[in-house]
PDB file of N, CA, C and O in Angstrom:
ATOM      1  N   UNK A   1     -64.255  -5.152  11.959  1.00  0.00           N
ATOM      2  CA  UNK A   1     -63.191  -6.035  11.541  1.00  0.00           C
ATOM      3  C   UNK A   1     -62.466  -5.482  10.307  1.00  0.00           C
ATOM      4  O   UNK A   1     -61.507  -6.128   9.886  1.00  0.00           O
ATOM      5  N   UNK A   2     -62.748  -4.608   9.827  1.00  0.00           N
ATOM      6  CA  UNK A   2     -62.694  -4.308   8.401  1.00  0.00           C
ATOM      7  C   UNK A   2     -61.514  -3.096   8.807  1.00  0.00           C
ATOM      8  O   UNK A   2     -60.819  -2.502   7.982  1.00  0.00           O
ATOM      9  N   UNK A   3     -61.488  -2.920  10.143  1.00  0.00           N
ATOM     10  CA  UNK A   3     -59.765  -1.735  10.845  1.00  0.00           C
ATOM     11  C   UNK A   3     -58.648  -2.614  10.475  1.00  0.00           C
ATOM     12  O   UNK A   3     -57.580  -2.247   9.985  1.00  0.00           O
ATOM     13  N   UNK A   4     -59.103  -4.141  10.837  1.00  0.00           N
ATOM     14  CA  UNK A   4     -57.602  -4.535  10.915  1.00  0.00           C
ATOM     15  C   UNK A   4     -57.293  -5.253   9.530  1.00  0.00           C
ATOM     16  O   UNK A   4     -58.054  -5.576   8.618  1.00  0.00           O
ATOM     17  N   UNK A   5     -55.613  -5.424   9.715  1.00  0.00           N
ATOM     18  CA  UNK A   5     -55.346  -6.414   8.450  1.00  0.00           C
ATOM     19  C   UNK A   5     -55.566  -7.735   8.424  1.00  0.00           C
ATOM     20  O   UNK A   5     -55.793  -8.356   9.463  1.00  0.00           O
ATOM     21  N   UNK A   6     -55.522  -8.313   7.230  1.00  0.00           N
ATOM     22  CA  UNK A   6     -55.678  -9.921   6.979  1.00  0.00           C
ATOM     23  C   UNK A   6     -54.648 -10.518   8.223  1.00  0.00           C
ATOM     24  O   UNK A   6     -55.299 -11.161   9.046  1.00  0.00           O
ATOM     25  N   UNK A   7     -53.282 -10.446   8.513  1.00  0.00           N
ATOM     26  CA  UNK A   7     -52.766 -11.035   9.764  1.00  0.00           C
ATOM     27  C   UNK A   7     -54.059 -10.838  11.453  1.00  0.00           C
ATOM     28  O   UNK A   7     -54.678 -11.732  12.029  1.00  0.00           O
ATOM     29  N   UNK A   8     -54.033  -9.876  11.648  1.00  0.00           N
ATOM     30  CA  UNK A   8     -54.701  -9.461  12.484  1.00  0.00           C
ATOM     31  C   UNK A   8     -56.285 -10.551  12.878  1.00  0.00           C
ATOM     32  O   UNK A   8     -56.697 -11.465  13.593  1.00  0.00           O
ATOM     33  N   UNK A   9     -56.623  -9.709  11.917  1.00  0.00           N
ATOM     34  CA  UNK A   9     -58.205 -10.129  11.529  1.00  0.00           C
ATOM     35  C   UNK A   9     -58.379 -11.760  11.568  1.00  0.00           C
ATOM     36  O   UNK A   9     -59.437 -12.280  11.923  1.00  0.00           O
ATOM     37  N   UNK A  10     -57.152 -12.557  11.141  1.00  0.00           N
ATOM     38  CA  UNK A  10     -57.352 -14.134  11.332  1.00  0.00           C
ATOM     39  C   UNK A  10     -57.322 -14.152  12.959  1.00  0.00           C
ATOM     40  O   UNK A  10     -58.394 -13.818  13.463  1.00  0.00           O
ATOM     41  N   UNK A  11     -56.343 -14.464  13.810  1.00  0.00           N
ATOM     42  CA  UNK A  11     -55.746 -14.299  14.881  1.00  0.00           C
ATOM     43  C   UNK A  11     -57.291 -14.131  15.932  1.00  0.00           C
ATOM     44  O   UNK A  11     -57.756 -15.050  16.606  1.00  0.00           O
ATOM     45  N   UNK A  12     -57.886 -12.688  15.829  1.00  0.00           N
ATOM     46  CA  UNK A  12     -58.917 -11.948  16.469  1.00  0.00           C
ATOM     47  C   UNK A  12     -60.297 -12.953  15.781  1.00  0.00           C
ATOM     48  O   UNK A  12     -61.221 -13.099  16.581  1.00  0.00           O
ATOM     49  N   UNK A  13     -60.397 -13.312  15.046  1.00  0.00           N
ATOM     50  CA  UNK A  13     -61.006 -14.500  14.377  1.00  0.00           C
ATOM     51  C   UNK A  13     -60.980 -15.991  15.376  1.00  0.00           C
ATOM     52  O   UNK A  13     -61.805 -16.219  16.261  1.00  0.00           O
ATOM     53  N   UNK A  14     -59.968 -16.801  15.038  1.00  0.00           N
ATOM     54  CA  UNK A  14     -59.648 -18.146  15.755  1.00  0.00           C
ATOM     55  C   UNK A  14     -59.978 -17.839  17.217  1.00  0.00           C
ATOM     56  O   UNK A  14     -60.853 -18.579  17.667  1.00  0.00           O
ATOM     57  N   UNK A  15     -59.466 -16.880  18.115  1.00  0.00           N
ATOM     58  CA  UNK A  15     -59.125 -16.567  18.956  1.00  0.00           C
ATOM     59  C   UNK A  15     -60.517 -16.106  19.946  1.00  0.00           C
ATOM     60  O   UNK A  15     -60.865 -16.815  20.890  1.00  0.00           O
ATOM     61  N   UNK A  16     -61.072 -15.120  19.664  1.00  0.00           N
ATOM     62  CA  UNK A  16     -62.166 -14.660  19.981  1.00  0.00           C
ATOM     63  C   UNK A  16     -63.532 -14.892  19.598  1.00  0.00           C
ATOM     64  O   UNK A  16     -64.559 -14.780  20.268  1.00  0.00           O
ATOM     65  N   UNK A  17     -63.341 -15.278  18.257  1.00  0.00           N
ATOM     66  CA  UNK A  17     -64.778 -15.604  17.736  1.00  0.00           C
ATOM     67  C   UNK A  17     -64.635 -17.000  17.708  1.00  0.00           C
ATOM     68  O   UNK A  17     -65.779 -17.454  17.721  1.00  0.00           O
ATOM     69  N   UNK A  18     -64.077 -17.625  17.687  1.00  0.00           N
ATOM     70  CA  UNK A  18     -63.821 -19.232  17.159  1.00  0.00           C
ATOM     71  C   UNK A  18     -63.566 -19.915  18.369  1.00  0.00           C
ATOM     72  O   UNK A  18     -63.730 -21.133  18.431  1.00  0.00           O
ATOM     73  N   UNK A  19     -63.222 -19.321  19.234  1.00  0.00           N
ATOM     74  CA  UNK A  19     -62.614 -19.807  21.179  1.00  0.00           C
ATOM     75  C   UNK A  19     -61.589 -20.778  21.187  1.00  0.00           C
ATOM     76  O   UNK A  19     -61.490 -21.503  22.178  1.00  0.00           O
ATOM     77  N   UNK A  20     -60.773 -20.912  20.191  1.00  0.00           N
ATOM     78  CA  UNK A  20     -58.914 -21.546  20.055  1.00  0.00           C
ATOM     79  C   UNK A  20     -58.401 -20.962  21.066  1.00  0.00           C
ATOM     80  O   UNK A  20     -58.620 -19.871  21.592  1.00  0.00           O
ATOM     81  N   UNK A  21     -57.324 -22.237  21.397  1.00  0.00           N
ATOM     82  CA  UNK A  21     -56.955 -22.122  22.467  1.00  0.00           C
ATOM     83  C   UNK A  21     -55.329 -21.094  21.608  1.00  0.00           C
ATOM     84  O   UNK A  21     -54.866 -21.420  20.515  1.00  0.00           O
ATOM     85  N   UNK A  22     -54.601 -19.522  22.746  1.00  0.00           N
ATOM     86  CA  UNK A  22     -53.816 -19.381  21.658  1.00  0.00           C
ATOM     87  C   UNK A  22     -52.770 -20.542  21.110  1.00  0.00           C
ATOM     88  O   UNK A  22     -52.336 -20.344  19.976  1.00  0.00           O
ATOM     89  N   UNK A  23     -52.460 -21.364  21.586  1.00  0.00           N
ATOM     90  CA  UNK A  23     -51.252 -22.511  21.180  1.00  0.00           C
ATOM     91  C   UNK A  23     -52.649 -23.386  19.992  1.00  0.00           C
ATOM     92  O   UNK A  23     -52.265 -24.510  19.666  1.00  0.00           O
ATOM     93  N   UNK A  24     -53.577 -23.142  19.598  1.00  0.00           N
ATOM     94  CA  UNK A  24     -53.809 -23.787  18.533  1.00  0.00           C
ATOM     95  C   UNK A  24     -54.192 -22.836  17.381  1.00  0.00           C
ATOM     96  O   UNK A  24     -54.464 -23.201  16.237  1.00  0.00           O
ATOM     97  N   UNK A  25     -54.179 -21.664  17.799  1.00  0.00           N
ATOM     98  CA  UNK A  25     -53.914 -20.833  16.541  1.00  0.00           C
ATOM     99  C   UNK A  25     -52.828 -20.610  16.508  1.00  0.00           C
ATOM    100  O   UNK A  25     -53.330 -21.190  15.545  1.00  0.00           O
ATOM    101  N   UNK A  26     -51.697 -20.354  16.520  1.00  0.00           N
ATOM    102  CA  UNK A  26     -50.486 -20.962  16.878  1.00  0.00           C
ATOM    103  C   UNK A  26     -49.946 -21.815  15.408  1.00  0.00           C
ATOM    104  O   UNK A  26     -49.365 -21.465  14.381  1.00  0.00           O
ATOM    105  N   UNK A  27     -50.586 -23.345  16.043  1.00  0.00           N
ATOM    106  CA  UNK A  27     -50.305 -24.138  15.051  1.00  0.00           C
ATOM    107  C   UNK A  27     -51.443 -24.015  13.582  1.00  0.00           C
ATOM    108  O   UNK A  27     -50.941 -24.428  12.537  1.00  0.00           O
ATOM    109  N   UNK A  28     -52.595 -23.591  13.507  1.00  0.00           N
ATOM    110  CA  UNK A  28     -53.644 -22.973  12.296  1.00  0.00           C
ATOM    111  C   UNK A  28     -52.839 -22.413  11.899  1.00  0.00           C
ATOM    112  O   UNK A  28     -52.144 -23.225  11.287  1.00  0.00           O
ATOM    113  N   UNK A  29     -52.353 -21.305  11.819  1.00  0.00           N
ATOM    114  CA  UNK A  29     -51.580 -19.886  11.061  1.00  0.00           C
ATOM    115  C   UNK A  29     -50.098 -20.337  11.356  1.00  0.00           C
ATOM    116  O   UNK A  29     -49.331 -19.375  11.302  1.00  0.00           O
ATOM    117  N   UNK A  30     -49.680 -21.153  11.558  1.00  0.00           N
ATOM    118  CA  UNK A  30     -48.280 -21.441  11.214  1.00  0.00           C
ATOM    119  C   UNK A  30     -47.113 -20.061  11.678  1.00  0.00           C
ATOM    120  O   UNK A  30     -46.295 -19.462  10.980  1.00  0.00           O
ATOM    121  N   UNK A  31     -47.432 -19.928  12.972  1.00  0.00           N
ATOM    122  CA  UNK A  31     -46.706 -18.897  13.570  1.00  0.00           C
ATOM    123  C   UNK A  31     -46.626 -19.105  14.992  1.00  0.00           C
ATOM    124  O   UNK A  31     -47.463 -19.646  15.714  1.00  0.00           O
ATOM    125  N   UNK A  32     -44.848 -18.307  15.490  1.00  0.00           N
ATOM    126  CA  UNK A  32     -45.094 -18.425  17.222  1.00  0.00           C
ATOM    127  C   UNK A  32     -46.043 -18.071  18.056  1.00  0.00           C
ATOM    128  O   UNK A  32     -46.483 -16.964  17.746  1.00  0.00           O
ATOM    129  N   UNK A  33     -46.517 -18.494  18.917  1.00  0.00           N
ATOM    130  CA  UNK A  33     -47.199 -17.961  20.132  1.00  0.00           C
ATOM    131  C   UNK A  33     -47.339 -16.510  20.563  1.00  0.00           C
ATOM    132  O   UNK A  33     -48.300 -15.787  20.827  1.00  0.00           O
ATOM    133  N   UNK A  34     -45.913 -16.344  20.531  1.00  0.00           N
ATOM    134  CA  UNK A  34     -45.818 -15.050  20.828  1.00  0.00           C
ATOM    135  C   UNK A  34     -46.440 -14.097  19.808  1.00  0.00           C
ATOM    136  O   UNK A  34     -47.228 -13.188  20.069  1.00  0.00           O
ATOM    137  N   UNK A  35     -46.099 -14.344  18.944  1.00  0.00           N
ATOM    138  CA  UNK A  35     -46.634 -13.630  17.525  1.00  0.00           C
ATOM    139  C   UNK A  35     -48.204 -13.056  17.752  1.00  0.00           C
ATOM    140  O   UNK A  35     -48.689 -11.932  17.875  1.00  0.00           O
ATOM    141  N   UNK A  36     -48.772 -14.518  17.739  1.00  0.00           N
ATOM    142  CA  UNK A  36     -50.568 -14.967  18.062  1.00  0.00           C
ATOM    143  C   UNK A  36     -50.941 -13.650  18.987  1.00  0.00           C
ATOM    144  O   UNK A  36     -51.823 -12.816  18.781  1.00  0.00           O
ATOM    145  N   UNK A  37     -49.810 -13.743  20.274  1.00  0.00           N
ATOM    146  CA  UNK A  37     -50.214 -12.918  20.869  1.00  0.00           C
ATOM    147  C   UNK A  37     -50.103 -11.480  20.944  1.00  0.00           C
ATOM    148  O   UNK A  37     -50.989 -10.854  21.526  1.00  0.00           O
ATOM    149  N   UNK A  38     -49.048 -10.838  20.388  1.00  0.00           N
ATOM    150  CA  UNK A  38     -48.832  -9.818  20.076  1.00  0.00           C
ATOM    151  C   UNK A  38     -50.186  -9.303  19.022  1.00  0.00           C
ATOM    152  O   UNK A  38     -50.849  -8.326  19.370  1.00  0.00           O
ATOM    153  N   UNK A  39     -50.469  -9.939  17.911  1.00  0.00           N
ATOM    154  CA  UNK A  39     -51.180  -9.571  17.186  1.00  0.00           C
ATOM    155  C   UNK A  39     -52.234  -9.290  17.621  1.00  0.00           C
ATOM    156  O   UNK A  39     -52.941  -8.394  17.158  1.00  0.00           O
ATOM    157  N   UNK A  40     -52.643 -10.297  18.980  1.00  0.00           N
ATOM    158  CA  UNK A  40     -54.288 -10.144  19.484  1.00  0.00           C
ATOM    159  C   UNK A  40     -54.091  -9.020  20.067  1.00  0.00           C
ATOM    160  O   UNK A  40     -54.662  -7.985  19.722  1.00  0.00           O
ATOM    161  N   UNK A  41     -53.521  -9.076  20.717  1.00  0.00           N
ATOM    162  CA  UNK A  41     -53.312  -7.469  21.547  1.00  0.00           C
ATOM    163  C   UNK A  41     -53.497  -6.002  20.490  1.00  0.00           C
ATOM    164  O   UNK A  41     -54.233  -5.018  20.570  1.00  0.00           O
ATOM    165  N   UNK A  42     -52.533  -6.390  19.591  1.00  0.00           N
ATOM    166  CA  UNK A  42     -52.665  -4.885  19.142  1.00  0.00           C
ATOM    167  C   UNK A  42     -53.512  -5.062  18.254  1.00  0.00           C
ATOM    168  O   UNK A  42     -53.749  -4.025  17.634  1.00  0.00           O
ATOM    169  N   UNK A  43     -54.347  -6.367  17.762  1.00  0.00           N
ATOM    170  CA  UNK A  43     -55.952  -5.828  17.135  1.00  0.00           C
ATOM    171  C   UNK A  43     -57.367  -5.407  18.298  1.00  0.00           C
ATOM    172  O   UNK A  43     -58.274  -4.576  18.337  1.00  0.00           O
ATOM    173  N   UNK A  44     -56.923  -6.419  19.039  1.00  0.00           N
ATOM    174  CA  UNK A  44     -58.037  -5.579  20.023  1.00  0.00           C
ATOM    175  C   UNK A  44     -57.743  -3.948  20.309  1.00  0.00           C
ATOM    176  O   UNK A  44     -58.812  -3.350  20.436  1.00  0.00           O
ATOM    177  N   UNK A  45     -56.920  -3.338  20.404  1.00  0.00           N
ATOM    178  CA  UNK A  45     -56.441  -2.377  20.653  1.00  0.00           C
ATOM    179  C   UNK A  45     -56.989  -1.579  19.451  1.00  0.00           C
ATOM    180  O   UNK A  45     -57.615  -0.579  19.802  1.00  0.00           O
ATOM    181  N   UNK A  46     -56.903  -1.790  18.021  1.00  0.00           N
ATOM    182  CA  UNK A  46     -56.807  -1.104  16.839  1.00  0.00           C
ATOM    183  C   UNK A  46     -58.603  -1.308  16.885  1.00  0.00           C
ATOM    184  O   UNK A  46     -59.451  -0.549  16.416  1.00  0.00           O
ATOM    185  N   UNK A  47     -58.789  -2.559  17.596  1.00  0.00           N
ATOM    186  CA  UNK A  47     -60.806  -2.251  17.242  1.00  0.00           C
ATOM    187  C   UNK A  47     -61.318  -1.422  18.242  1.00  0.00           C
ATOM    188  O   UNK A  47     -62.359  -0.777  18.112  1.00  0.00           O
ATOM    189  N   UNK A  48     -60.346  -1.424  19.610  1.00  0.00           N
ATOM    190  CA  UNK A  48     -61.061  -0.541  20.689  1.00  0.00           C
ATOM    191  C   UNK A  48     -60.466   0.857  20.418  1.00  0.00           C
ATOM    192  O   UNK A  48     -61.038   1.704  21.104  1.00  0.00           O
ATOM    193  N   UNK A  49     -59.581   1.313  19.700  1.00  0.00           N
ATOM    194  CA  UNK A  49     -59.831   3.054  18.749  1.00  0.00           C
ATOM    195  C   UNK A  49     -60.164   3.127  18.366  1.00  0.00           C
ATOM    196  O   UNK A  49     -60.605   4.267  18.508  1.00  0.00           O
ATOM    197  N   UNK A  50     -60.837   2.412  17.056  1.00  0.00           N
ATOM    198  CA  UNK A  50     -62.105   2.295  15.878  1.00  0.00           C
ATOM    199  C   UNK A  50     -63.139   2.404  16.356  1.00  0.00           C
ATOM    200  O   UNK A  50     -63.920   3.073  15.680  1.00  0.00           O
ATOM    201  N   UNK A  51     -63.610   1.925  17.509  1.00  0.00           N
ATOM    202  CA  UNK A  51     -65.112   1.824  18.382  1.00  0.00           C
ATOM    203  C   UNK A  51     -64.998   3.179  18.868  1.00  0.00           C
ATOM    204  O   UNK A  51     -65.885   3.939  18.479  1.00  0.00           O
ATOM    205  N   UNK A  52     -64.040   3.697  19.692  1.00  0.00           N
ATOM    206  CA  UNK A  52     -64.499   4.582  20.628  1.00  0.00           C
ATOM    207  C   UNK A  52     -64.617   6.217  19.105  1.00  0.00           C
ATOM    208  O   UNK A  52     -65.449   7.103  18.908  1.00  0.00           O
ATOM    209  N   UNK A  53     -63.303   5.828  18.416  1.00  0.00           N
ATOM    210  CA  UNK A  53     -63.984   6.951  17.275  1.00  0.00           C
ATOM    211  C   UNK A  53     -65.113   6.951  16.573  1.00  0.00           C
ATOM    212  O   UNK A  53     -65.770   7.955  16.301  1.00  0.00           O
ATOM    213  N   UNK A  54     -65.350   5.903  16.286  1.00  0.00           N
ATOM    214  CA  UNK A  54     -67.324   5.918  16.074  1.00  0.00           C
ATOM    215  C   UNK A  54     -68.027   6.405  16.562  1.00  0.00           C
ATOM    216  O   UNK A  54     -68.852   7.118  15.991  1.00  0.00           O
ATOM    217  N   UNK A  55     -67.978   6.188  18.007  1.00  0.00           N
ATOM    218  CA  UNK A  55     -68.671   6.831  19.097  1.00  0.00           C
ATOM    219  C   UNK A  55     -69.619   5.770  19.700  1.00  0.00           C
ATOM    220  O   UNK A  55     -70.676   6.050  20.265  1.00  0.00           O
ATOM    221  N   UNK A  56     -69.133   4.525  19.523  1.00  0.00           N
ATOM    222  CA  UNK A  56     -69.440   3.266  21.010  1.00  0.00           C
ATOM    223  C   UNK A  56     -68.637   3.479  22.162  1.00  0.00           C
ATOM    224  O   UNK A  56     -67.443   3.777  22.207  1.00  0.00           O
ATOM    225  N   UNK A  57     -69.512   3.273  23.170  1.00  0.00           N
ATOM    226  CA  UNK A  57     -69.522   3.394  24.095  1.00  0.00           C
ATOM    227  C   UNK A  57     -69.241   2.136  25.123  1.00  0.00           C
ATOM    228  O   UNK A  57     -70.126   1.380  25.523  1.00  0.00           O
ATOM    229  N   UNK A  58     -67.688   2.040  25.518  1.00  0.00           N
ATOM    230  CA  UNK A  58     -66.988   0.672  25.952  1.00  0.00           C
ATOM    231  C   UNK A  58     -67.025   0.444  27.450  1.00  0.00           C
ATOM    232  O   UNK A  58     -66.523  -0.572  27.932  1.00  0.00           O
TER     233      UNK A  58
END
């Protein structure tokens, strides 16, 4: 967690670890939907290059 930024890292937070629905992180973080979702995407993305450069195995 420590790849992504404070935007990110909330989002991948509520979302994945917390199981919010995205339209209620959404309204938590005071941002569009779309946003929510863009961000999840490209933090999962930024943790699944961080993993595989470690050398986990996905």
């Amino acid at each position: 967690m420590k790849a992504l930024d404070f935007d990110h890292r909330g989002v991948v937070v509520l979302v994945d670890l917390e199981d919010f629905l995205l339209e209620t992180a959404a309204q938590i973080t005071n941002i569009p939907i779309g946003t929510v979702k863009s961000r999840l995407f490209n933090a999962r993305e930024r943790l699944r290059t961080h993993l595989l450069a470690e050398g986990v195995d996905l």
